[in-house]
C-alpha positions in Angstrom: 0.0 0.0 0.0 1.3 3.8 -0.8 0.4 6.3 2.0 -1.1 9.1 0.8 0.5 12.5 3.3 3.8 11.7 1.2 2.2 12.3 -2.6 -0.6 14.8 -1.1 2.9 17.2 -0.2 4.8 17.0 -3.4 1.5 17.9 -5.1 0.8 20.6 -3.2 4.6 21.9 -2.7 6.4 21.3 -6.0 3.5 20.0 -8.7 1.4 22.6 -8.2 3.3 25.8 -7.7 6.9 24.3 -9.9 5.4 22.6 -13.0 1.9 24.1 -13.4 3.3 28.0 -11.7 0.0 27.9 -10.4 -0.5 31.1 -7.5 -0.1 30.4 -3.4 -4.1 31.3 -3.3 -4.8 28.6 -6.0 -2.3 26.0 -3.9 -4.1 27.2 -0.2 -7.3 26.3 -2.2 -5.9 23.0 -3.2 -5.0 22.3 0.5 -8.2 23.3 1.6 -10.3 20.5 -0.3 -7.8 17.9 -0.1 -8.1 18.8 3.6 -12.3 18.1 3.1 -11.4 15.4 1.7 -9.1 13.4 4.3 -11.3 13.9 7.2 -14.3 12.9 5.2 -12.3 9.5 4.0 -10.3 8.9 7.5 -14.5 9.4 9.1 -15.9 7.0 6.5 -12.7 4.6 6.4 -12.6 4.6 10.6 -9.3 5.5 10.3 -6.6 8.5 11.4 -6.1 10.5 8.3 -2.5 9.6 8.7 -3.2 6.0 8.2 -4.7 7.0 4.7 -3.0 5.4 1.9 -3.6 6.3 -1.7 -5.6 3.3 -2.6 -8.2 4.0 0.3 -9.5 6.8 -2.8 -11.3 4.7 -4.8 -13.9 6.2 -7.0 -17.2 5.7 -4.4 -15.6 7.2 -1.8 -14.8 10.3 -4.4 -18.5 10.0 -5.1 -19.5 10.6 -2.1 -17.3 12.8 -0.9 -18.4 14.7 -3.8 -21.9 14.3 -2.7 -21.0 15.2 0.9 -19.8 18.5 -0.2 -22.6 19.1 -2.0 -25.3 18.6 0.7 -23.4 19.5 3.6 -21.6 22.6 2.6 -23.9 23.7 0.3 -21.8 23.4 -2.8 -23.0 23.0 -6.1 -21.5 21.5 -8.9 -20.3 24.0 -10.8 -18.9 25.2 -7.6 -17.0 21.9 -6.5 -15.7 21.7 -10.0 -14.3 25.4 -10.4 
């Protein structure tokens, strides 16, 4: 199994802003969902979110994490996709 923290930082620290020059709000944003999206797959999963490994994100739990966003924070579609 592949933990997931390891890959989660290189996107977020060299991906992101290195190879795509993407901005520091666009990266914080980044963070910020794959932040939603830990603690909603470490709650579902019954595990820490350190214990997370890449192959825990399978596409139902996307789905309904998707889902989760959009009834529980009131996002829509086009907004989660943006």
């Amino acid at each position: 199994m592949t933990a997931l923290a390891p890959h989660l930082t290189a996107y977020l620290r060299e991906h992101l802003p290195r190879e795509r020059a993407v901005s520091p709000h666009t990266v914080k944003t980044y963070a910020n969902c794959f932040v939603l999206l830990v603690r909603f797959a470490a709650d579902r999963l019954k595990r820490r979110p350190t214990d997370l490994e890449v192959e825990d994100l399978g596409t139902d739990l996307i789905l309904a994490f998707l889902d989760h966003i959009e009834a529980q924070r009131g996002s829509s579609v086009r907004t989660r996709n943006g």
